[in-house]
C-alpha positions as CSV (number, residue, x, y, z in Angstrom):
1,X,2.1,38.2,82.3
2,X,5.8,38.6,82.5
3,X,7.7,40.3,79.5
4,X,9.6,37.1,78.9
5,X,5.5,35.4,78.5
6,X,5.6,38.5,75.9
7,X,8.5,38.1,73.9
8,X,8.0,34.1,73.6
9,X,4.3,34.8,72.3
10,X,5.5,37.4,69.6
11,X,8.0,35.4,68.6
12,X,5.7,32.4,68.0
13,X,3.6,34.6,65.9
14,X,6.8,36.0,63.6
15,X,7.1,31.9,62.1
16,X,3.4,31.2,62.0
17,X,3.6,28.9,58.8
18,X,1.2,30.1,55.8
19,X,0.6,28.0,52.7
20,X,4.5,27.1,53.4
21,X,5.8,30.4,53.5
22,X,7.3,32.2,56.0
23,X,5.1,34.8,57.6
24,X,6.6,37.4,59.4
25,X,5.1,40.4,61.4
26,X,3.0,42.5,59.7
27,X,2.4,40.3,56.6
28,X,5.8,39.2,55.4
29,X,5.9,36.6,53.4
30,X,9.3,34.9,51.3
31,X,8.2,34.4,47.6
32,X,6.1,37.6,47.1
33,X,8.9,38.8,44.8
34,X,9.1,41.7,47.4
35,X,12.5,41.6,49.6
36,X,11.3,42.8,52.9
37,X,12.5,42.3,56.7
38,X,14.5,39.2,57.2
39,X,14.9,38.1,53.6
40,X,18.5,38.0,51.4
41,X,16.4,38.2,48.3
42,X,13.3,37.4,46.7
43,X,12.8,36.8,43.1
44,X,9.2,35.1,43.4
45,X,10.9,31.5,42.6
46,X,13.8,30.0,42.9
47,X,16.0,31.8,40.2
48,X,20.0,31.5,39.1
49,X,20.9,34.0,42.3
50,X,18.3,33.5,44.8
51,X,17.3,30.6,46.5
52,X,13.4,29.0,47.4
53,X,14.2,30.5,51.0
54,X,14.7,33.8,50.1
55,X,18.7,33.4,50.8
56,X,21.4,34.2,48.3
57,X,22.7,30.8,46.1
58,X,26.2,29.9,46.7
59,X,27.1,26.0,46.4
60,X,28.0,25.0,49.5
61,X,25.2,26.4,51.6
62,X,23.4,23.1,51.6
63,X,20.3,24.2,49.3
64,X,20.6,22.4,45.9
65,X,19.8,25.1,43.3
66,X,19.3,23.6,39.9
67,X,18.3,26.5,38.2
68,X,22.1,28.0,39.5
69,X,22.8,24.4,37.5
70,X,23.7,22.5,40.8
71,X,23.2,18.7,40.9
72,X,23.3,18.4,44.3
73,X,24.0,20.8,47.4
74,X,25.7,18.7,50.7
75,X,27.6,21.9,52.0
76,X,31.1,19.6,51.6
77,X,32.6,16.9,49.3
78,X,30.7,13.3,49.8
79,X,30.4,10.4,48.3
80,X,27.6,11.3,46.1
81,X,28.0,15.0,45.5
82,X,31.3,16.8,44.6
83,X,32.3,20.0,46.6
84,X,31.3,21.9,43.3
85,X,27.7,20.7,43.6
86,X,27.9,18.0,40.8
87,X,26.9,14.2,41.4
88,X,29.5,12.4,41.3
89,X,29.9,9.3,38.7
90,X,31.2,8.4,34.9
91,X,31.2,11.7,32.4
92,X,31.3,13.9,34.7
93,X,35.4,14.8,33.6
94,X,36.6,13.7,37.6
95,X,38.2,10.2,38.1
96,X,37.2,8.6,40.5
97,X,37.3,5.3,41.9
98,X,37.1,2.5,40.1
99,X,37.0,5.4,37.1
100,X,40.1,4.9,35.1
101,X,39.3,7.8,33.2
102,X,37.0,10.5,32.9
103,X,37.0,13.3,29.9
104,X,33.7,13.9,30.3
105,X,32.7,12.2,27.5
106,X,33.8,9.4,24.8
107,X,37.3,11.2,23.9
108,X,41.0,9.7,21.9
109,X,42.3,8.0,24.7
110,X,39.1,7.4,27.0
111,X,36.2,5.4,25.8
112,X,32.8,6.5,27.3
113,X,32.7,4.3,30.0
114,X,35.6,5.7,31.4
115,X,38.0,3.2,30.3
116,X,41.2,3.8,28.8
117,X,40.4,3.2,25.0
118,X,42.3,0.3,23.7
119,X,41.5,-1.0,20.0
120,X,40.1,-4.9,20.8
121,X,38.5,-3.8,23.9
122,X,35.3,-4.5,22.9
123,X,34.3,-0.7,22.9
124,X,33.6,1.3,19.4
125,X,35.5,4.8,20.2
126,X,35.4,6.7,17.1
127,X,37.0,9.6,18.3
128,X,40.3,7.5,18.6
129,X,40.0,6.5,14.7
130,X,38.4,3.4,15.2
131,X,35.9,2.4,12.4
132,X,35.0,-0.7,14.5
133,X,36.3,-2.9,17.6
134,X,34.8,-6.3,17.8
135,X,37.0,-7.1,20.6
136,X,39.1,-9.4,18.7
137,X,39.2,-9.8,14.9
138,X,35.5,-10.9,13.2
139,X,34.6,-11.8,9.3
140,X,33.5,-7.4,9.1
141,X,36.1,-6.3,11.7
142,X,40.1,-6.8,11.7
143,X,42.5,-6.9,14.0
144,X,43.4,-3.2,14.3
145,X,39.5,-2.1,14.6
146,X,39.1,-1.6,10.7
147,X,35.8,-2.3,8.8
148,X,36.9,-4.9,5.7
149,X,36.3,-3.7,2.1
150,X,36.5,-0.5,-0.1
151,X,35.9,2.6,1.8
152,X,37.8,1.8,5.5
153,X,40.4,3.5,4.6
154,X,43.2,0.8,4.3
155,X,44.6,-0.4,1.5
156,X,43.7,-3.9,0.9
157,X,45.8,-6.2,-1.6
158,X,42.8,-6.4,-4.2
159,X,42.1,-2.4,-4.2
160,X,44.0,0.5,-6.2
161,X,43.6,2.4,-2.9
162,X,41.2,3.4,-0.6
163,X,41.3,7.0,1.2
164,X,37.9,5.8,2.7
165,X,36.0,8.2,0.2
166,X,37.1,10.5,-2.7
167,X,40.3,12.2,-2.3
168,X,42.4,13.8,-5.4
169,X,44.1,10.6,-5.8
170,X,41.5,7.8,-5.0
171,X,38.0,7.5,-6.1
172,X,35.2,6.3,-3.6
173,X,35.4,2.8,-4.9
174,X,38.9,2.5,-4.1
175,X,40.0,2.8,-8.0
176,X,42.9,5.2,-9.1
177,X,41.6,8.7,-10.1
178,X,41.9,9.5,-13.7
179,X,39.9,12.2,-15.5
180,X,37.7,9.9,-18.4
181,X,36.6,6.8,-16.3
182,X,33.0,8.4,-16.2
183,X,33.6,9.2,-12.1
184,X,33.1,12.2,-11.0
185,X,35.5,13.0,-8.4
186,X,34.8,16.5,-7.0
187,X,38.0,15.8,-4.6
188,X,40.3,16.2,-7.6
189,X,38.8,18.8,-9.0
190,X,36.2,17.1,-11.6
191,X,33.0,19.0,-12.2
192,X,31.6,16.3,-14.7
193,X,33.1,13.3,-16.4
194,X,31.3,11.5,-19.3
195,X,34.3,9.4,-20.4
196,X,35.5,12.2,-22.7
197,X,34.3,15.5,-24.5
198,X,30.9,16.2,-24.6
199,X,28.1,19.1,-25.3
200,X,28.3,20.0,-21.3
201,X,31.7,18.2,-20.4
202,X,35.2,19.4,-21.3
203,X,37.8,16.4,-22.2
204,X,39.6,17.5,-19.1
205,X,36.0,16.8,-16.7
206,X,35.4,20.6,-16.4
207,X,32.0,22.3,-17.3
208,X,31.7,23.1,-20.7
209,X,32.1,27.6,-20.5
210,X,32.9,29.6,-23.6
211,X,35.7,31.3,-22.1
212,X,36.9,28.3,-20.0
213,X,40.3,28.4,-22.4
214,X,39.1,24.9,-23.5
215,X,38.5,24.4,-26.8
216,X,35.2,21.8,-26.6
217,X,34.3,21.0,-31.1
218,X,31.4,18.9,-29.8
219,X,30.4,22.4,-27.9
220,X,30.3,24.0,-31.4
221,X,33.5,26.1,-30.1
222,X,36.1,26.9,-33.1
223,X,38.4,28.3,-30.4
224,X,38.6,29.2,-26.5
225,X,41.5,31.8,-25.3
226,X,39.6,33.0,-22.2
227,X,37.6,36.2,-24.3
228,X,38.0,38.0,-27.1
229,X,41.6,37.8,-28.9
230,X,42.6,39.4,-31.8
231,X,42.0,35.5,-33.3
232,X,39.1,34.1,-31.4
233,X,36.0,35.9,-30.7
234,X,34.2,36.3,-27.7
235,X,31.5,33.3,-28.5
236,X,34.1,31.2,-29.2
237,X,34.4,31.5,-32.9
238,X,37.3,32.5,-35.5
239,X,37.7,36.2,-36.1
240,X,35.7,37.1,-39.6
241,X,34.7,40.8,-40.5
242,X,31.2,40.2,-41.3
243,X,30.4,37.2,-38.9
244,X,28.0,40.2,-37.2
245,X,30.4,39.6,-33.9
246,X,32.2,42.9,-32.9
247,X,35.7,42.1,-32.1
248,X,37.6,45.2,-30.5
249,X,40.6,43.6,-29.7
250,X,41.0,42.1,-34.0
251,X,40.7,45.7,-34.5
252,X,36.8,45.7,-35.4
253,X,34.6,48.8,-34.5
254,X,31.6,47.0,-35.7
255,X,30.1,44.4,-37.6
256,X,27.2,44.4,-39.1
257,X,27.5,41.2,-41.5
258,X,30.4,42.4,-44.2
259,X,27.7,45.0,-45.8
260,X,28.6,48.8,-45.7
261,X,25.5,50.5,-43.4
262,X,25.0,54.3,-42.4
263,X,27.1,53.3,-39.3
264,X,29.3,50.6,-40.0
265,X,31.7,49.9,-43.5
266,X,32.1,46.4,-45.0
267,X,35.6,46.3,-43.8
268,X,34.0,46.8,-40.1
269,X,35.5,50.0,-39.4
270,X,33.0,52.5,-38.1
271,X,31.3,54.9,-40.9
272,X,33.4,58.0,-41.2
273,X,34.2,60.8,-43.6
274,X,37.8,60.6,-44.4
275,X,38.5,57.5,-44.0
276,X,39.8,56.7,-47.2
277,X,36.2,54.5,-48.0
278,X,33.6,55.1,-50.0
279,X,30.5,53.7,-48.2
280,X,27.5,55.0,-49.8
281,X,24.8,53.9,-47.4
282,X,26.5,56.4,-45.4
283,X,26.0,58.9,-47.8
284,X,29.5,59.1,-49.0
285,X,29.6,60.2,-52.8
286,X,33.9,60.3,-52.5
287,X,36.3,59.7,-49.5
288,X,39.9,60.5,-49.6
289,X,41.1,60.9,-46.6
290,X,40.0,64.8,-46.4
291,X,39.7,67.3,-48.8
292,X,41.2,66.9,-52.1
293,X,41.0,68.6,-55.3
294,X,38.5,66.3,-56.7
295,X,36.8,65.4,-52.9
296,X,35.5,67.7,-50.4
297,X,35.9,67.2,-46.5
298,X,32.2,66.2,-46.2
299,X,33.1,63.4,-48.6
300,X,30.8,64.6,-51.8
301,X,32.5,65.4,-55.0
302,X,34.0,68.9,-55.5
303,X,33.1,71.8,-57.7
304,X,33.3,75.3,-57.4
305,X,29.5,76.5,-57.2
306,X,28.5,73.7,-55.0
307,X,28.3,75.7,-52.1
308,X,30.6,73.3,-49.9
309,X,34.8,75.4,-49.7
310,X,37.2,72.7,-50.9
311,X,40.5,74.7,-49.7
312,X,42.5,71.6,-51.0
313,X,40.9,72.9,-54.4
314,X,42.6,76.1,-53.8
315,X,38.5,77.8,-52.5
316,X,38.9,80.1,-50.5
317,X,34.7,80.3,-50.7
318,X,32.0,79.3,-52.2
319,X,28.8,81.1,-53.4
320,X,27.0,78.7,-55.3
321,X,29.1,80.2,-58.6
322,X,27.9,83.6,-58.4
323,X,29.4,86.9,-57.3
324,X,28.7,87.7,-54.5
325,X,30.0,91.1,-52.1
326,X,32.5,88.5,-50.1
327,X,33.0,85.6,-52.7
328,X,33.6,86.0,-56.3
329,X,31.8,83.3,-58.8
330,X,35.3,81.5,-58.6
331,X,35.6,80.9,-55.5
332,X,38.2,83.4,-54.3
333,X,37.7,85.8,-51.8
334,X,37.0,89.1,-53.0
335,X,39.7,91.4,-53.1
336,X,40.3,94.8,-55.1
337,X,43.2,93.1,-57.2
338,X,42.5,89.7,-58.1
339,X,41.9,91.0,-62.0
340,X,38.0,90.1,-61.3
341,X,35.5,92.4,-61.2
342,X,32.7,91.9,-59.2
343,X,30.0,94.3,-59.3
344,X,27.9,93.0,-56.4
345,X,31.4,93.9,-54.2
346,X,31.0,97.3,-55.7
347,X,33.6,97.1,-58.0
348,X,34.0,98.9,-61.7
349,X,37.0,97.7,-62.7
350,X,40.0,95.7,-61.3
351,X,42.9,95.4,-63.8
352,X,45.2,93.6,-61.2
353,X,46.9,97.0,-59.9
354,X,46.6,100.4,-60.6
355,X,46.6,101.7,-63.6
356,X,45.3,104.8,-66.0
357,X,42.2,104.1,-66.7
358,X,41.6,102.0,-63.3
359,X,42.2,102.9,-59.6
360,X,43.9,100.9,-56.8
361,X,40.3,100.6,-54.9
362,X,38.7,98.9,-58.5
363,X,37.1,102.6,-59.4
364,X,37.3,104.1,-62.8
365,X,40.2,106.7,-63.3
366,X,39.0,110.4,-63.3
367,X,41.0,113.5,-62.3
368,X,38.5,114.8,-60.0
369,X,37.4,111.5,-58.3
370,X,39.3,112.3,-55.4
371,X,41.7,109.6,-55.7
372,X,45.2,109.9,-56.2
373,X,46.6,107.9,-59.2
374,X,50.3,108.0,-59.8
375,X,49.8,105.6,-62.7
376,X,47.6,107.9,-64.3
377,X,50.2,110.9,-63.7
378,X,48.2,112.4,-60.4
379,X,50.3,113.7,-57.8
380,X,46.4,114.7,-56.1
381,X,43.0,115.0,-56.3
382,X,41.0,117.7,-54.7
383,X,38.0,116.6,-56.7
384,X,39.2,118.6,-59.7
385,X,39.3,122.1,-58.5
386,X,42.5,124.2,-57.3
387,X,43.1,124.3,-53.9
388,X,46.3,125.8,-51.8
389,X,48.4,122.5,-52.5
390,X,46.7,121.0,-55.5
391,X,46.4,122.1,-59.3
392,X,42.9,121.2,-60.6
393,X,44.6,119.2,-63.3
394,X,45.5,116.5,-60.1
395,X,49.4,118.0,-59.8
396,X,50.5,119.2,-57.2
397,X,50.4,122.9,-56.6
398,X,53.9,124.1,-57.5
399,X,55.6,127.0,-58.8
400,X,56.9,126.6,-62.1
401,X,54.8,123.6,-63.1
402,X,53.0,126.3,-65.9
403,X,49.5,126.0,-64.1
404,X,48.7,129.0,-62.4
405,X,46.7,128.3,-59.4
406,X,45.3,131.4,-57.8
407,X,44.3,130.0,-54.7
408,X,47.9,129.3,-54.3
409,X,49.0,132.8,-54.4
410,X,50.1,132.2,-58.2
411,X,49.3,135.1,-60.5
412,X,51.5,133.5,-63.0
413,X,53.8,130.7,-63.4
414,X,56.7,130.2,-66.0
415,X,57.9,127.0,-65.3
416,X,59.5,128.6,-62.5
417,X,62.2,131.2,-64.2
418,X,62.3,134.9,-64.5
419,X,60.4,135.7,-67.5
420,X,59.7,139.3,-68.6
421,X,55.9,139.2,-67.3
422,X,56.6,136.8,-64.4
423,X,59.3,136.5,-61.4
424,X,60.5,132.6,-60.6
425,X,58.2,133.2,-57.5
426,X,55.0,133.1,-59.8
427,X,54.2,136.5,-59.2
428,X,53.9,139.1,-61.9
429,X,57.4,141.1,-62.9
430,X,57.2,144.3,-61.2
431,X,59.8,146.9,-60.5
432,X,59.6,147.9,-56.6
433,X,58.3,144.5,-55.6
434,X,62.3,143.7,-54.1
435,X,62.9,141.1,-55.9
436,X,65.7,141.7,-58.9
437,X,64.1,140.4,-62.6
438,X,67.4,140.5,-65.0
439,X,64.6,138.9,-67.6
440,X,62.5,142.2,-67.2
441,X,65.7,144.1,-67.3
442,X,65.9,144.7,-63.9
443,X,69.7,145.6,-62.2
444,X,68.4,146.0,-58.8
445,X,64.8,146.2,-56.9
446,X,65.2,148.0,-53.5
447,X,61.2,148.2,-53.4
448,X,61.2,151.5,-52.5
449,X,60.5,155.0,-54.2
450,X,64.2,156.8,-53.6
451,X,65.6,157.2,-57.2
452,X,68.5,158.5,-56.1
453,X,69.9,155.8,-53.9
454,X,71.7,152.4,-54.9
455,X,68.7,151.7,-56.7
456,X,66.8,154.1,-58.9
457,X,62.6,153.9,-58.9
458,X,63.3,152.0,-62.4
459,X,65.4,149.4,-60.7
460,X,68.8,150.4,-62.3
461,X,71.7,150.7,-60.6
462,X,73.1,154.2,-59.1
463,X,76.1,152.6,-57.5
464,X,79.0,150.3,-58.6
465,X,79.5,147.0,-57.1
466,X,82.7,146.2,-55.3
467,X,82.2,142.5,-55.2
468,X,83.8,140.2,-53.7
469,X,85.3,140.8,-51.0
470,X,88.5,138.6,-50.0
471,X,89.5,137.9,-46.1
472,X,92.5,136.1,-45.6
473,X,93.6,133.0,-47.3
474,X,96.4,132.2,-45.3
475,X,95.0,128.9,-43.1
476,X,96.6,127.5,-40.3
477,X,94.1,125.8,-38.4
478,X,90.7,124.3,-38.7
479,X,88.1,122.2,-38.0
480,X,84.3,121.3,-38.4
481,X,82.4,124.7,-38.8
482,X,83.6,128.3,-39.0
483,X,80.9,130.9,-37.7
484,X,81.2,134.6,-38.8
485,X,79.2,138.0,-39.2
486,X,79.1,140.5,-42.0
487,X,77.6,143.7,-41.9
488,X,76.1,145.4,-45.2
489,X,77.3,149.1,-45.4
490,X,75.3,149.3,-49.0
491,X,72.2,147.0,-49.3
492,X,73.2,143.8,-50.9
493,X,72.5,140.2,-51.7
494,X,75.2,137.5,-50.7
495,X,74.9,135.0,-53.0
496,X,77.7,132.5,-52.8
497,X,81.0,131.9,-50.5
498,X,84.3,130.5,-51.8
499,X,86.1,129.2,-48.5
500,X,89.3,127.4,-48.0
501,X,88.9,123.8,-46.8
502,X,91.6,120.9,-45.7
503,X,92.4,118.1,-48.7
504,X,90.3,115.3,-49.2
505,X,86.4,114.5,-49.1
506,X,83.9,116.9,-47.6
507,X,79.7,116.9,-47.0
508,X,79.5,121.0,-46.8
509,X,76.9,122.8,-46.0
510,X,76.2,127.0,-44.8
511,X,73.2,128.2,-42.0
512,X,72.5,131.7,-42.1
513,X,70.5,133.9,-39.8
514,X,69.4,137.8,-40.6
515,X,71.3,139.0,-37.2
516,X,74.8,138.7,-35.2
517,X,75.8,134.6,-34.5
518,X,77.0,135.6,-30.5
519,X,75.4,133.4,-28.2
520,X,73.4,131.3,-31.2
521,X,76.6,129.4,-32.6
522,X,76.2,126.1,-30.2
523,X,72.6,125.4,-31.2
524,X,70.6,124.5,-34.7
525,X,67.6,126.5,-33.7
526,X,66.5,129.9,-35.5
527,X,69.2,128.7,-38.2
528,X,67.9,128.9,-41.7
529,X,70.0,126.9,-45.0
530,X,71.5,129.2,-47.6
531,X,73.5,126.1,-49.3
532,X,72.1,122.4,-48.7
533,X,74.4,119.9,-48.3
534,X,76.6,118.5,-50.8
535,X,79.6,116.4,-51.2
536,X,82.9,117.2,-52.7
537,X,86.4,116.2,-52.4
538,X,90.1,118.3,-53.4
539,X,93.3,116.7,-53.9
540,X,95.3,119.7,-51.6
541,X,94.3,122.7,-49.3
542,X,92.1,125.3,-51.4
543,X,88.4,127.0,-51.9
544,X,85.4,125.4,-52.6
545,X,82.7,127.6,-54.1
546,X,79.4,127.0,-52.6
547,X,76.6,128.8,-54.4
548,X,73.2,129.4,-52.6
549,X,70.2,128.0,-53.0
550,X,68.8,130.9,-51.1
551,X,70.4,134.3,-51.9
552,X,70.7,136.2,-48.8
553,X,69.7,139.6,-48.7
554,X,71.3,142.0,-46.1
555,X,69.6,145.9,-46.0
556,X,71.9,148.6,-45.8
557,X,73.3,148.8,-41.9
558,X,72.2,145.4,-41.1
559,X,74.0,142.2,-40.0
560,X,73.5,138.9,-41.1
561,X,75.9,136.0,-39.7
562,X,76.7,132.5,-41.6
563,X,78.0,128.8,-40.6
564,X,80.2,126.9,-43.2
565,X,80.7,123.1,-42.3
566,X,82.0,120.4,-43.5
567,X,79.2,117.9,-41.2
568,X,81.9,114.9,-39.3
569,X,85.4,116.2,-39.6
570,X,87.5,117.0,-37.1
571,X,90.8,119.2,-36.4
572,X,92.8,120.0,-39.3
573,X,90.6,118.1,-42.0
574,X,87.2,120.2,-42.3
575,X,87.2,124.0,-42.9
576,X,90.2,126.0,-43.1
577,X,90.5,129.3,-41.1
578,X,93.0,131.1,-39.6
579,X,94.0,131.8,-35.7
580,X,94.0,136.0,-36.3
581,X,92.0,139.1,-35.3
582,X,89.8,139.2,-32.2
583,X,86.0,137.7,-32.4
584,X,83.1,140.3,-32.9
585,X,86.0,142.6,-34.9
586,X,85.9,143.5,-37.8
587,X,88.9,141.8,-40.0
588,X,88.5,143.4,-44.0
589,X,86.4,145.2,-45.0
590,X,85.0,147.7,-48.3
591,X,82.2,150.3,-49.4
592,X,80.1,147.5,-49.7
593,X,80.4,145.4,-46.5
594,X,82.5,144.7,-43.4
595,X,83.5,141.0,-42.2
596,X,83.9,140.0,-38.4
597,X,86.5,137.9,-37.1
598,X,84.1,134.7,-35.6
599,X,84.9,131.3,-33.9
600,X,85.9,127.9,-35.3
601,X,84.9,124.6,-33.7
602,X,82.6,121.8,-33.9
603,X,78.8,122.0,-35.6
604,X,76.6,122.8,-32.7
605,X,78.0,121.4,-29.7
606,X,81.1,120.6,-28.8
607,X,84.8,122.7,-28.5
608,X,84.5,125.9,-29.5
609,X,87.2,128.3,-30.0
610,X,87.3,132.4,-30.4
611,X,89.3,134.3,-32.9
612,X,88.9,132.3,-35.3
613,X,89.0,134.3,-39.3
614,X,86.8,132.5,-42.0
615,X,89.1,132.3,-45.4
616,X,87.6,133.0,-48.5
617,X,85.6,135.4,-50.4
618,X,81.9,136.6,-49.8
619,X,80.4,136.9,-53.7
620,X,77.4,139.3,-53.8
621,X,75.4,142.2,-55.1
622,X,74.2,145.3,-54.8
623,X,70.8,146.3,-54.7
């Protein structure tokens, strides 16, 4: 066998025919839903992409597809079939021949026969407005394809209109619309119409709806304003307190009927203590407003003792009308003072303020209690017994009060003056104690045990007295303090300085200290007061006396130094000294004592200057 006897016989057996598929070599077959050797596709059946014989659809390739929605399938435009695989013929949208239209359908200008739509052609084509086309005018049909009588829409001599149904002007059967001629014509807006008001029809043909702003009497409705109004309730009834129909916006917080309840007054207000009303359901027994004199702020009658604090009665508490440690029975806060005397507060007595029989903390007045009562004449109270600063009789320890307190240092006390048995200091008279007792006849004390010095041992004098001594009064210059030294040659006791001073008003004043002023004169510390201050005045230049307080005693070959001031003045109006001598000199002079030349200046601090002599004279004695 030749290989072209070969090829011809394996060919005939690829396009065997089996059960009218195509069978291929080696078993393939178009349709098995398998795409295999020679096949496009192959969905099983003919499906939107793939054709019966395993090819791809497209219209044109002479396989009519109707599941890819071809009509027909002629490869080209024919007679019968369009290029786009439709049959040709009337609906299909394409004129042709003797088609004088086609919109694929009945449409306004093209009946469904695919003539041009003409009213009296004979052809009913709705879509162009025509209710009817008899193809010339009939007894049911006019002229301009109109059905006769109410409802086609003209407007026929014996109807009030005709829309061809309801509109809002036209009822159905062709009558004028007005709201009462028992129509309901939901085209102009009527829900109902029952020829007027009725239980479930307003008078203007709307449902009946408490709230509908339609007053509807034969509805039961007193009033309508859309809700609840200070007027109109929300049922549709007149405002009344006590109609049992809260009304917020008439002001109402409740209603229970016009009866006052634990919740609600009469006058539908809501139950509450101060609100001027007395509603006893609630409890109330009073009510004015708050707490008055008469009315407490829980609304029940006031009286001191009830236990309730009416501060608008003037309580400041309440205990039920007994005394109690914080409240007293009428009803004021307890308080040391008040003129009442509660015991429970622990109180013996309270006369208002202190006084002699009663203390300032409400205790009874005794000397010895420990508590000072100026009304009862105590200056202390040590609990009655003498200490260092109080008397046991509640004065303070003093000397020259006349008590003699021991513990004090007091062996005696005569009201604080030199007595023959006592010295002003309270302690016995006693010659050789240093201190000079003219009551006990005493001339001098030296305290010591030389009779034949100054002072003999039975403290009279061995010696005459030379004072005082005199300076300078000459002036010149001046200002606030003059600072100076003496020096005792004798023992003595300075006891007062006249001193020359400028005119006019003075506060004076004289420090001392028991040793020279050099280098302490610009300071106030270590300074010790021989003359307080005082005030004076003098009409022109002169001395002022100035006695001291405090004597000052200088021993024999001793110095002792003094400031006189006159405190705030400045040059040429305080004290009066003179620009002489030379500072730490001595200027005058006698057996007694010497006096240095000092400096003159303002009171510590300040200008300064030296050689400055104090005028005056130095008073003393000798001792």
């Amino acid at each position: 066998m030749t290989r072209t006897a070969v090829f011809l016989v394996l060919s005939s057996a690829l396009f065997l025919s089996v059960g009218g598929c195509a069978t291929g070599v080696g078993g393939t077959v178009c349709g098995n839903g398998d795409v295999e050797a020679g096949e496009e596709c192959d969905d099983g059946v003919e499906s939107a992409s793939c054709d019966a014989d395993c090819t791809f659809s497209v219209c044109g390739d002479g396989v009519t597809n109707y599941t890819a929605g071809e009509q027909c399938d002629e490869s080209v435009d024919t007679a019968t079939c369009s290029a786009d695989c439709s049959l040709k013929g009337c609906g299909d949208g394409v004129v042709t021949p003797p088609e004088e239209c086609d919109d694929g359908g009945e449409s306004a200008t093209c009946n469904d026969n695919c003539t041009t739509s003409v009213c009296g052609d004979g052809i009913w084509n709705q879509t162009a407005g025509e209710l009817c086309d008899d193809g010339e005018p009939t007894e049911t049909c006019t002229a301009d394809c109109h059905i006769l009588g109410c409802g086609n829409g003209v407007h026929d001599p014996w109807e009030d209109c005709d829309d061809g149904g309801d509109s809002a002007t036209c009822d159905a059967d062709c009558t004028q619309v007005f709201c009462g001629d028992g129509y309901v014509n939901g085209a102009a807006g009527e829900s109902c119409d029952d020829q007027g008001e009725s239980v479930g029809c307003n008078s203007d043909c709307t449902l009946t709806t408490c709230g509908d702003t339609v007053v509807n009497a034969t509805a039961g409705e007193e009033c309508d304003q859309g809700g609840e109004t200070a007027t109109c309730d929300g049922d549709c009834t007149y405002v009344s307190c006590g109609d049992n129909f809260t009304n917020a916006a008439a002001g109402e917080d409740c209603d229970q009927g016009g009866v006052d309840t634990g919740s609600c007054d009469a006058d539908c207000t809501s139950a509450q203590c101060g609100d001027n009303y007395v509603n006893t359901a609630a409890g109330e027994t009073c009510d004015e407003g708050g707490a008055t004199a008469t009315c407490t702020a829980s609304c029940t009658s006031s009286s001191c003792g009830d236990s309730v604090v009416n501060t608008s009665a003037g309580e400041e508490c309440d205990s039920g009308g007994v005394d109690t440690a914080a409240c007293d029975a009428d009803c004021t806060l307890v308080s040391c003072g008040d003129t009442h005397v509660n015991s429970p507060a622990g109180e013996e007595c309270d006369d208002g303020l202190e006084t002699a029989a009663c203390t300032a903390s409400c205790t009874i007045s005794t000397c010895g209690d420990f508590i000072v009562n100026s009304t009862a004449g105590e200056t202390c109270d040590q609990g009655g017994v003498d200490t260092a600063t109080c008397d046991s009789n509640c004065t303070a320890a003093t000397c020259g009060d006349f008590t003699v307190n021991s513990v004090a240092g007091e062996t005696c006390d005569q009201g604080g003056t030199d007595t023959a048995s006592c010295d002003s200091d309270c302690t016995a008279a006693t010659c050789g104690d240093s201190y000079v007792n003219s009551a006990a006849g005493e001339q001098c004390d030296d305290g010591n045990s030389i009779d034949t010095d100054a002072c003999s041992n039975a403290c009279t004098s061995n010696t005459t007295c030379s004072s005082p001594l005199l300076t300078t009064d000459a002036g010149g210059t001046g200002y606030e303090m003059d600072v100076f030294d003496i020096q005792a040659l004798t023992s003595i006791t300075v006891t007062s300085l006249d001193t020359r001073f400028y005119s006019g008003s003075h506060d004076i004043i004289v420090y001392y200290r028991n040793e020279r002023f050099s280098g302490y004169e610009q300071s106030s510390t270590g300074w010790l007061v021989a003359a307080p201050t005082f005030s004076t005045s003098i009409s022109s230049d002169g001395r002022i006396s100035i006695p001291f307080a405090t004597p000052v005693t200088v021993p024999a070959g001793t110095y002792a130094s003094f400031i006189v001031a006159s405190v705030g003045t400045t040059y040429a109006t305080g004290v009066s000294y003179t620009a002489t001598g030379t500072t730490g000199s001595i200027y005058a002079q006698n057996a007694d004592l010497a006096v240095y030349t000092g400096r003159g200046g303002n009171l510590f601090g300040g200008s300064i200057w030296n050689d400055r002599t104090w005028n005056g004279r130095v008073y003393y004695t000798c001792n």
